[in-house]
N, C-alpha and C positions, 0 to 999 in steps of 0.2 A: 261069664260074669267077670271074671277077673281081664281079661282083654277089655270089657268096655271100662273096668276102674282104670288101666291102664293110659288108654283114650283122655279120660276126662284129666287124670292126671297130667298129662302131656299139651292136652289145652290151657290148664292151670297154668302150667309152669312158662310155657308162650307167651300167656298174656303177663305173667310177672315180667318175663324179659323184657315186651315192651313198656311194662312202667318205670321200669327201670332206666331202661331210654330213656323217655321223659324226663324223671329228675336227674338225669345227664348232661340236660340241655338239647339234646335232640330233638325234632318237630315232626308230629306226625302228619302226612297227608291232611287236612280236611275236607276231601273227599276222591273219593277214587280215582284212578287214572286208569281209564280205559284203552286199550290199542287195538283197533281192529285188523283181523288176521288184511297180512297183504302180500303180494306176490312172492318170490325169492330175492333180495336182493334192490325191492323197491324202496324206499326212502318213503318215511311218515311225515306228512306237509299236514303242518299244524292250519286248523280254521282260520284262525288269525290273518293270517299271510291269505288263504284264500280270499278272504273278504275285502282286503285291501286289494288284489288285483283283481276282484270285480266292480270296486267303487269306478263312476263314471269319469272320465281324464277331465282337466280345467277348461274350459271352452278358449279356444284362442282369442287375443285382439282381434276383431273385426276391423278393418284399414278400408276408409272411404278415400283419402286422397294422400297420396303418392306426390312426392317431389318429380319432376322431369328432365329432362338437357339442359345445363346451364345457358342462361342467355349469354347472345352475340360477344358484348364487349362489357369489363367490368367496370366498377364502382370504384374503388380501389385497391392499387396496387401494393407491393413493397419485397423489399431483397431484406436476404441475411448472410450473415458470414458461413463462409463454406469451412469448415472446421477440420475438414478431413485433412487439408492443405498442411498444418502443422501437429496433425493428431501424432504423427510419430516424435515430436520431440514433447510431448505430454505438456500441452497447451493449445487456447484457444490464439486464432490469428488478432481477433479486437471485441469488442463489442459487448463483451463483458461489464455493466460497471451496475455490480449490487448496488449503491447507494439510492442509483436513480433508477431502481426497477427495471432494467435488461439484463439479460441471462445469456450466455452463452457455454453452456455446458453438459455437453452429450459425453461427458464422461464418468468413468465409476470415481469416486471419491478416494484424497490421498495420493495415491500413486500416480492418479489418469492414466493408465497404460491401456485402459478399453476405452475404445472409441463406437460410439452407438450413432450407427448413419441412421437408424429411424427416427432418431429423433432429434439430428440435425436438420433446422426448418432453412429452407434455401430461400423458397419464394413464399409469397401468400397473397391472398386477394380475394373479394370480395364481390359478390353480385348479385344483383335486384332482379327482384322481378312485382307484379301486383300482389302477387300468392309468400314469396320464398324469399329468406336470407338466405345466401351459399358462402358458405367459408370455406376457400381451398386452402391447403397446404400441402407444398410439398417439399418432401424430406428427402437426403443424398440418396443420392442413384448410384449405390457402390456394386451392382451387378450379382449382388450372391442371391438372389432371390427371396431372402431373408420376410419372413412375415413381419406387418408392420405392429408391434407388440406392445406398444405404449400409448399415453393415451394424447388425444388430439381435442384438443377444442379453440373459443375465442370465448374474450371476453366483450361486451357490450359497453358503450359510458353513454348513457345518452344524455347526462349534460355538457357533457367534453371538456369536465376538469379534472380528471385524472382517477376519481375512483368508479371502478367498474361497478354495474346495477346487475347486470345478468351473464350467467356463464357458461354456453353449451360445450359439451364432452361427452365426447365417442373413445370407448374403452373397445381396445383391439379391432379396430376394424377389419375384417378377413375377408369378406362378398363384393364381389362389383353390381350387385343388385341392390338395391336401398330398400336397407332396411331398418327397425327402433331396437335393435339388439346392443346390447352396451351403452345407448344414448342417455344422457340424462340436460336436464335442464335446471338452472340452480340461481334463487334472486336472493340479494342481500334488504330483504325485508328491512334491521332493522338500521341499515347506512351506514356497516363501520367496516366497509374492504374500504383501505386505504389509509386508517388510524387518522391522524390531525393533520397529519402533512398528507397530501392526498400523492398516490405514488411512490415519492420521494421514501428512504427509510427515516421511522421515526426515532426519538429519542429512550430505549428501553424496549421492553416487547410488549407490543398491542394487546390488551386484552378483550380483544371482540372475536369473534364466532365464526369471519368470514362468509362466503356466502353459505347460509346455513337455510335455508328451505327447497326443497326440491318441490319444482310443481308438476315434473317428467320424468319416467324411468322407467324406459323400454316400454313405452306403449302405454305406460299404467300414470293417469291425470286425469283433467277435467276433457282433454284432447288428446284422444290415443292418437292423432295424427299431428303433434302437437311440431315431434324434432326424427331425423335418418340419417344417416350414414350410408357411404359406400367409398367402395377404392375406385379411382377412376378406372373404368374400363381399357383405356387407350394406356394406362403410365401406371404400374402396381406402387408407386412411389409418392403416388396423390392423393390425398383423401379431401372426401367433398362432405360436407358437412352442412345439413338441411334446416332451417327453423321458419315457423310459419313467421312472415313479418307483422300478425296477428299479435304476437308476444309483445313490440313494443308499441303498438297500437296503432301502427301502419306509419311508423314517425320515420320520418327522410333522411334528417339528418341527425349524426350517430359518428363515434371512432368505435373501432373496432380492433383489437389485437391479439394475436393469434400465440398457439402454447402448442407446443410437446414434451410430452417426460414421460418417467413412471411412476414412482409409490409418491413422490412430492410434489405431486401435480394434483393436488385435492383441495377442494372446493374449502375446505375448514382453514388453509392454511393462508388464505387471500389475506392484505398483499405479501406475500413470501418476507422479502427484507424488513418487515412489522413485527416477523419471529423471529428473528432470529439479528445476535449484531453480523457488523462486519466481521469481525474475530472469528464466531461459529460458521461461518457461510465461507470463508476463505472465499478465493477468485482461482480464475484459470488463466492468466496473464501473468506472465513471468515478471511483468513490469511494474509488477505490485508487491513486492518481495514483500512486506510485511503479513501479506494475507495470502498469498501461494502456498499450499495449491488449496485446490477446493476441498471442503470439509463436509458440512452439515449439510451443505445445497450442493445437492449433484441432480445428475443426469436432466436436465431442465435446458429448454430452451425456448425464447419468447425473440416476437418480431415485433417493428416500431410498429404504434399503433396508424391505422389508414384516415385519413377524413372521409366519412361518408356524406357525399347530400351539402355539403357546404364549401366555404371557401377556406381553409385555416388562417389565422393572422401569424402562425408560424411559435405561437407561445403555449401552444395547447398543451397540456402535460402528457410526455409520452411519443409527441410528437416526432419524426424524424426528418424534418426538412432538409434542403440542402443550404448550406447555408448564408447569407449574403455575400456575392465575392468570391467564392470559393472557386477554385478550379477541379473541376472533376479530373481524377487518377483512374482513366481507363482507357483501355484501344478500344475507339471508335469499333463497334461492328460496321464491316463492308455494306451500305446500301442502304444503311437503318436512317431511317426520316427521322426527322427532328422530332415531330410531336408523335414519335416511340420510342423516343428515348429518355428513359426512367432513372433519379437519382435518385441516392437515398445516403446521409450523415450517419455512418457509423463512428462516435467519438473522433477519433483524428483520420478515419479513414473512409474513402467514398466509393461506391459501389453502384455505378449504373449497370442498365439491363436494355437492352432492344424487344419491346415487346410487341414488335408486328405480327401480325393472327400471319 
């Protein structure tokens, strides 16, 4: 008898402990935790986690149609400054001049003392076909193998007065297979890339949105087939860039101008010189002592825009013509036929190309 008062004593006194708990602030279970005996040494994998690696995975994009080989001969063409030429005295060679929307600056902000050949644009150009817009780009060829890690796109104008309507962007391209990985596609619904002054910097900073709708992103729209990507197979220093010519309604003519960078290469930020003054944006021309070096806008680099589909009168905005009169500053390439040899109006400097297949 006295061992079971003992007993009942000792349950007493237990449960007073745990009330005691309680107004301590302590919380008790509300309801058991069970653990089922398991091997020596094995690890207890909560339901939870099981459930979740039996739910079904996402169905992939299904992709009916594939971009193909770029056709024969293109639409158009255009050069840029090679930037590498003067990266070691921490400046751009030309071509630079924020005011009128050209960028020239593959480099880190402040010092420039890094120089980023991926996203130095050399060439770019443009080609048609019944199905595909192709925007190539490509960027220096400084041999390190280096992955191309910034982001690539163009912009559209399809009334060819300087402010861009549409703006495809391939983030990292890495595959020589084409593919909608990083692709995105972006319209300025509601008309305000380019603020008042269209291109040109305005007066103050823009308060519009940029291109602010995406109607593309990796495969996910009205048309998973919509925009691709890929690194030219033949040159890791090219990027070919797919959109269906469905987007601008199958319309011929069109300028088009071509972009690289990285964090300041976003669709929100259209047109660049709209946010920001000259003062914040600094340049990378020593011959701008007031606003050397680059500040706020770095690592960015853009090409004169191309005429697509028409003839230019030479006042398009954006434009890079050569200019009346001018004498082109180049050694003739050995052999190069006249109608392959390509000009192009960098500010006070002029830059042809021989571009026979």
């Amino acid at each position: 008898m006295r061992k079971k008062i003992m007993i009942v004593l000792s349950l007493c006194c237990a449960a007073s402990f745990f009330l005691s708990a309680c107004n301590l602030g302590l919380q008790e279970p509300t309801e058991p935790i069970v653990l089922e005996e398991t091997e020596p040494n094995t690890p207890v994998v909560e339901d939870s986690i099981s459930e979740v690696q039996d739910e079904p995975a996402t169905e992939a994009v299904q992709h009916e149609m594939i971009p193909g080989e770029l056709p024969a001969e293109w639409s158009g063409f255009a050069g840029d400054q090679d930037s590498s030429i003067s990266a070691d005295e921490n400046r751009a060679p030309g071509g630079d001049r924020f005011t009128f929307g050209r960028y020239e600056r593959p480099f880190n902000a402040i010092e420039m003392n890094v120089y980023h050949p991926y996203i130095d644009i050399q060439t770019s150009a443009i080609y048609l076909d019944d199905t595909w817009i192709y925007g190539v780009i490509g960027v220096k060829d400084d041999d390190s193998g280096n992955p191309l890690s910034g982001k690539y796109g163009f912009e559209i104008d399809l009334d060819m007065d300087g402010d861009g309507d549409w703006l495809v962007l391939a983030i990292q391209p890495s595959v020589t297979e084409w593919t909608t990985n990083g692709v995105q596609v972006w319209f300025d619904e509601n008309d305000d890339v380019g603020g008042s002054v269209k291109l040109n910097a305005d007066d103050g900073s823009a308060a519009g949105n940029g291109y602010e709708t995406m109607v593309f992103g990796e495969g996910q729209g009205d048309d998973p087939d919509l925009a691709w990507v890929r690194i030219d197979p033949d040159d890791p220093y090219v990027v070919h860039i797919a959109v269906k010519h469905s987007l601008i309604g199958g319309q011929s003519a069109f300028m088009a101008g071509m972009w690289a960078g990285n964090e300041l290469l976003d669709p929100a930020t259209f047109d660049i010189n709209d946010r920001f003054t000259h003062e914040q944006a600094g340049s990378s021309l020593k011959e701008f002592e007031f606003f050397y070096p680059i500040k706020s806008v770095y690592e960015l680099d853009n090409a004169c825009r191309m005429a697509i589909g028409f003839q230019p009168r030479g006042s398009e905005p954006g434009l890079c013509p050569l200019p009346p009169g001018a004498e082109p500053e180049y050694d003739e390439p050995t052999g190069c036929p006249a109608e392959y040899l390509v000009c192009f109006n960098f500010g006070n400097q002029t830059v042809c190309y021989c571009t026979q297949p």
